[in-house]
N, C-alpha and C positions, 0 to 999 in steps of 0.2 A: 407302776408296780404297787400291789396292794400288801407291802411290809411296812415296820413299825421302822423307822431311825434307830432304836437302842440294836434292834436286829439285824440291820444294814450295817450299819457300823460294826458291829462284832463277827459278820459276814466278810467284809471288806479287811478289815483287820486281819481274821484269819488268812483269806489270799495272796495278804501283803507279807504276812512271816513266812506261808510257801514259795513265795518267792514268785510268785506269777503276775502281781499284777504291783503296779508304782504307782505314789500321788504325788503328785506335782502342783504347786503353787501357779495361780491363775493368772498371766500379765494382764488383764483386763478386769478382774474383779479379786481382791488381796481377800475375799472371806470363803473363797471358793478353791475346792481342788479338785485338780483332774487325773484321773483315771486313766494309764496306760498301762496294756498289756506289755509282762518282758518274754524275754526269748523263751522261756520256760511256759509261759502263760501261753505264748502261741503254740508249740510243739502241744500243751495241752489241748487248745482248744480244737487243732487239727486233727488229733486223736479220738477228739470227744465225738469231734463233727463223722469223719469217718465210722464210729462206733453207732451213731443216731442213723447214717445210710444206711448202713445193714441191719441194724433194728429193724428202720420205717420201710427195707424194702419184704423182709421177715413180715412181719406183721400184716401188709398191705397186700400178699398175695393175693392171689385171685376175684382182687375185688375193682371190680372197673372203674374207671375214672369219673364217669355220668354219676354212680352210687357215693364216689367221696364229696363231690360238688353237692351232693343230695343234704347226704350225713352233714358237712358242715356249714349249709346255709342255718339247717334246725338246727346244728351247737351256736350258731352264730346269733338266732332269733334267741333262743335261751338266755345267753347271755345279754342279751340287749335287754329282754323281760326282768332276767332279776337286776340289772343298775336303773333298774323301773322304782324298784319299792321302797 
């Protein structure tokens, strides 16, 4: 992910007072924590997920399957070119 830490954190922070997501202390490493969605965080992200199908099937009408593989070989060469420079 191309975010700063002060930005993560104050991201993650926010999630954690809505109540969706937990940190938990790492039995394998004590300077690490882990990141679990709660019941809240899931019902979101199942809503969200739902919400992005009907999006992506809105958006994606009448465009064949052959033209998206087309479209996102060149986003895909793009982005390979600009972590070039």
């Amino acid at each position: 992910m191309t975010i700063e830490n002060p930005t993560l954190v104050r991201l993650l922070d926010s999630l954690e007072e809505q109540g969706l997501i937990e940190r938990r202390h790492s039995e394998r490493d004590r300077r690490a924590r882990l990141l679990y969605l709660t019941n809240a965080g899931e019902r979101f992200m199942s809503d969200l997920n739902e919400r992005a199908n009907v999006l992506q099937e809105e958006m994606l009408k009448g465009i064949e399957n052959t033209d998206l593989e087309v479209a996102l070989r060149v986003f895909e060469q793009v982005m390979e070119n600009a972590t070039r420079r």
